[in-house]
C-alpha positions in Angstrom: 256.4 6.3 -88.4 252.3 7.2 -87.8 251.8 3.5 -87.3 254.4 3.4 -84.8 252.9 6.3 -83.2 249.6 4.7 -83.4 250.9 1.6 -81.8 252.2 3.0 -78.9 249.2 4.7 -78.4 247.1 1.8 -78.7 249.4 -0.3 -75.7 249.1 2.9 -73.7 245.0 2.7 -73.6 245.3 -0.9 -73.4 247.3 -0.5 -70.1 245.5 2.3 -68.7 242.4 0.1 -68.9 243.8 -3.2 -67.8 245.4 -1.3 -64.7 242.0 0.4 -63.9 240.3 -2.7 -63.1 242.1 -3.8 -60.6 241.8 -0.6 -58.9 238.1 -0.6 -59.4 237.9 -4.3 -58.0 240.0 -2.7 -54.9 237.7 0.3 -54.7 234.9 -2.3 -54.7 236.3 -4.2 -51.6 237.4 -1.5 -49.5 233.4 0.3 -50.3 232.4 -3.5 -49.1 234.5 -3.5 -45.6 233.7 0.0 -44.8 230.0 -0.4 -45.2 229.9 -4.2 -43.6 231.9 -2.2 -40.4 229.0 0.6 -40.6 226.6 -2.2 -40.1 228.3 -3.6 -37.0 229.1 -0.3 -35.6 225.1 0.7 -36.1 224.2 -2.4 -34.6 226.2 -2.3 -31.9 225.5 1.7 -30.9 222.1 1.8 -32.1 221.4 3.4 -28.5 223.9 5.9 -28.4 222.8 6.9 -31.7 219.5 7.6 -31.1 220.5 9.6 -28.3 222.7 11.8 -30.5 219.8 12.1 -32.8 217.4 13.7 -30.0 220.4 15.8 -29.0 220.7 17.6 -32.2 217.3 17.8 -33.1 216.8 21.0 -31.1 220.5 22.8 -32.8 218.6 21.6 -35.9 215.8 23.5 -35.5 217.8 26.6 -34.2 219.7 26.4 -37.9 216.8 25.8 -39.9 215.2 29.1 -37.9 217.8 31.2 -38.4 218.3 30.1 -42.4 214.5 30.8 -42.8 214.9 34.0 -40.7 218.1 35.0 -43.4 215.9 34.0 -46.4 212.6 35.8 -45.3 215.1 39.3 -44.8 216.0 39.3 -48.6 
């Protein structure tokens, strides 16, 4: 009876770990596509991006004033 027991349990993790690499191997690939398209898009709106960079730079510096303003009260 414990050896069937043991058995089962011994298919079970044999499973689990067979079926896991095929999801990591997926995982892998989609993690490839997505950051092959992040390449193209930066390449393509390297422009735009910079300007959204210098736009936030000042709403930046209004947060990081007020957090230092918070911190220096306590």
């Amino acid at each position: 009876m414990e050896e069937n027991v043991a058995d089962t349990q011994d298919k079970k993790v044999q499973e689990e770990k067979s079926g896991s690499s095929g999801r990591s191997s997926l995982k892998l690939v989609i993690g490839i596509i997505f950051v092959l398209l992040g390449v193209i898009a930066l390449a393509n709106w390297f422009g735009e991006l910079i300007m959204v960079i210098k736009g936030c730079i000042g709403l930046f510096l209004i947060m990081a004033g007020a957090i230092t303003i918070a911190i220096a009260k306590e």
